[in-house]
C-alpha positions in Angstrom: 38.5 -32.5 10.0 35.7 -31.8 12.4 32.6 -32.9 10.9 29.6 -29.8 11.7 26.2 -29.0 11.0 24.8 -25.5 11.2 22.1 -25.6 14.2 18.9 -23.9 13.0 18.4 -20.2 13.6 15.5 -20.9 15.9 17.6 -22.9 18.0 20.6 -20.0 18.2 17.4 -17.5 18.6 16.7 -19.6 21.5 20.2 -19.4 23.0 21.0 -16.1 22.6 17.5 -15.0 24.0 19.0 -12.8 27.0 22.0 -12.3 25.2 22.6 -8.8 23.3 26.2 -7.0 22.0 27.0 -10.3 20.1 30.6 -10.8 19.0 31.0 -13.6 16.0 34.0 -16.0 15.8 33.9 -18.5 12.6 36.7 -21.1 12.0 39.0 -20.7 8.9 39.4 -24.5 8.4 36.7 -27.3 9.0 33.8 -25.1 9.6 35.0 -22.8 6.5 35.3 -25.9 4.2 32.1 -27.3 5.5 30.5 -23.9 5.1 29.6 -23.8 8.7 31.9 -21.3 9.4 33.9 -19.2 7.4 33.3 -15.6 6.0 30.2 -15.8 4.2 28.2 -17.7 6.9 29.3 -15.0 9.4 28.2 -12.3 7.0 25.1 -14.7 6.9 24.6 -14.8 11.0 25.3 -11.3 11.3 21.8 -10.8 8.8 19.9 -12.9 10.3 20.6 -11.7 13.8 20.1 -8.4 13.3 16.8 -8.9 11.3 15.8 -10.3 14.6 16.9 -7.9 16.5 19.8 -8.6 17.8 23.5 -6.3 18.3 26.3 -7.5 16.4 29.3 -5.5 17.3 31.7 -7.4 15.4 33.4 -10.4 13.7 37.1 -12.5 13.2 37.7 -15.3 11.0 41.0 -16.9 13.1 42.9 -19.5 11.7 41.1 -22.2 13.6 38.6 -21.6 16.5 40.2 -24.2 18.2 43.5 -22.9 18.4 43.1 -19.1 19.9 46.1 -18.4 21.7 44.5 -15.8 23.8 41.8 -13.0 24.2 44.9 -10.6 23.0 45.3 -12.3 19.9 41.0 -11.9 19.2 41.7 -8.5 20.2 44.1 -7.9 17.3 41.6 -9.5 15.1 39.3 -6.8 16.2 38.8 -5.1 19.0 35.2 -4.3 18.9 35.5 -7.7 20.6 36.1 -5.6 24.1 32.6 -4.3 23.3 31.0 -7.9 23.4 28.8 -9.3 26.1 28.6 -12.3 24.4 30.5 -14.8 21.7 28.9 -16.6 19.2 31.1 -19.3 17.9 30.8 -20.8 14.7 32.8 -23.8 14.8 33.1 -27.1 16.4 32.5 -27.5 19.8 36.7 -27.6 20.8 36.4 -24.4 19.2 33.6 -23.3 21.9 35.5 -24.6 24.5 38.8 -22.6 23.4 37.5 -19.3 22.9 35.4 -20.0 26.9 38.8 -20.3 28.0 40.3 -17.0 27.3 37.3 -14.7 27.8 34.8 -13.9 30.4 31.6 -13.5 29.0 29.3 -16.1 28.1 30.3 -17.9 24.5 27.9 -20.0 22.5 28.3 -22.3 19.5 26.1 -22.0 16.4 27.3 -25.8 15.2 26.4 -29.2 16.2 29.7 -31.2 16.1 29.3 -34.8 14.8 32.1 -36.4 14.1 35.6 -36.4 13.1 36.3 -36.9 9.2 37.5 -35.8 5.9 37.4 -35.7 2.3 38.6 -37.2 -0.6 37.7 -36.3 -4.4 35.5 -33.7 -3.6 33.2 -35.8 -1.3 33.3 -35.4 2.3 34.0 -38.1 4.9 32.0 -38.3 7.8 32.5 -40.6 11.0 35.7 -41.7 9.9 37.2 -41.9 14.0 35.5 -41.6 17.4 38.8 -40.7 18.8 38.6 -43.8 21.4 42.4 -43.3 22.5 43.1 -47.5 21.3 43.9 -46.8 17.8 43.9 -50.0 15.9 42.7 -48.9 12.3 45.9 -50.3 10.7 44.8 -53.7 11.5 42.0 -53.3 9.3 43.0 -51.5 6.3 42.9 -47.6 7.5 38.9 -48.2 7.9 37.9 -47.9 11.6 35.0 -50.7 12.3 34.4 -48.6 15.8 33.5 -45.5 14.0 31.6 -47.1 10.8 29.7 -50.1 12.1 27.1 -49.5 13.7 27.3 -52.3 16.4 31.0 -51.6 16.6 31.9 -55.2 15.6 36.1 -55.6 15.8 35.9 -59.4 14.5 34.0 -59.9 11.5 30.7 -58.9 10.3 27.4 -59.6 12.2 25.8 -61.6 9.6 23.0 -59.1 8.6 24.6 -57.8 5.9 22.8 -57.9 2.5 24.6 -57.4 -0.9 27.4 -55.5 0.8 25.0 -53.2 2.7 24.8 -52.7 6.4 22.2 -54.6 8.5 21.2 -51.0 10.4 20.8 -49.0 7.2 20.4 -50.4 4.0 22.2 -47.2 2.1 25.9 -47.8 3.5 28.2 -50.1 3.2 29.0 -52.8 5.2 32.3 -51.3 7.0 33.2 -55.4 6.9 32.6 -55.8 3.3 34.6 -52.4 3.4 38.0 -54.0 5.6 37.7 -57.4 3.4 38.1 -55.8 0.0 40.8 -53.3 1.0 42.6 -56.0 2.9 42.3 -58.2 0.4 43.9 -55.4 -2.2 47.2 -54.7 -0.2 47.4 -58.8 0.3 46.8 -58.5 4.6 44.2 -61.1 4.1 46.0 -62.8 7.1 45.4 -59.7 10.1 41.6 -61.2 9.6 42.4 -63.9 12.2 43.8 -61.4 14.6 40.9 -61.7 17.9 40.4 -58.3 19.2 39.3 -57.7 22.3 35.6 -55.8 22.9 36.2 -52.3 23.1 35.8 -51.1 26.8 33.4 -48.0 27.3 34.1 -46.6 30.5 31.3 -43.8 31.9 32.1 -41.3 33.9 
């Protein structure tokens, strides 16, 4: 699951400024479950837009933002979407990026993507992967110590730790205190004296 947050409507005032004949594309999974998204936060948008003046010509709810197939298959959505002069996307920013692909006007995003998670018993997982490409999270438990620590420690905690709780913010959990107990549960005490090497940040 793409992790969201709905960017405040003085910010999407601000980007749709010289933009008019707005077309609206939420996202039927992660921004729907996240209620950044789905039906009701378009229906929401759409209020809000036009209370400040703005042209809504239309709306679709695809499966996934991310996953449009082509401006054909938005078209059979609805095709007031031929009408548009510009796309507001409310999903994750792959979803922006998908939808830009297959049309030719400009397309905005209403979300701030921040990290890829989940959920489990009703509570929802943030920052759970940073997607670095060198996957290693079975090494230590299924709980990703690039993602959750904050100084993206591979080999142990960094000693600031108190009680359990992180050094760089008192209200989580050490991810290493995290890794320990879970390792210690399914008996892989022993992948604790694997060495990994630091992880290399290239920038482009």
């Amino acid at each position: 699951m793409i992790i969201t947050s709905a960017k405040p409507l003085e910010e999407i005032l601000a980007l749709l400024k010289d933009e008019d004949d707005i077309f609206i594309i939420g996202c039927n999974v992660c921004a729907a479950k996240l209620k950044t998204g789905g039906e009701p936060e378009i229906l929401e948008m759409i209020r809000q837009l036009e209370k400040n003046g703005k042209h809504v010509v239309g709306w679709a709810l695809p499966t996934a933002a991310c996953s449009v197939r082509s401006f054909d298959s938005l078209v059979q959505k609805n095709e007031k979407i031929k009408e548009a002069r510009c796309i507001l996307v409310m999903g994750c920013g792959s979803g922006v990026s998908t939808v830009s692909s297959v049309t030719e006007v400009p397309v905005l995003g209403s979300n701030d993507t921040l990290s890829l998670g989940g959920s489990s018993e009703g509570k929802l997982l943030s920052g759970q992967c940073i997607m670095c490409g060198k996957c290693t999270i079975g090494e230590f438990g299924g709980i990703c110590p690039k993602s959750r620590c904050p100084k993206g420690l591979l080999n142990g905690p960094c000693g600031g730790a108190v009680d359990g709780m992180c050094e760089v913010n008192r209200e989580n959990d050490c991810v290493w205190t995290l890794i320990y107990n879970r390792l210690k549960k399914i008996n892989r005490l022993d992948l604790l004296y694997t060495i990994h090497a630091p992880q290399e940040h290239i920038i482009d």
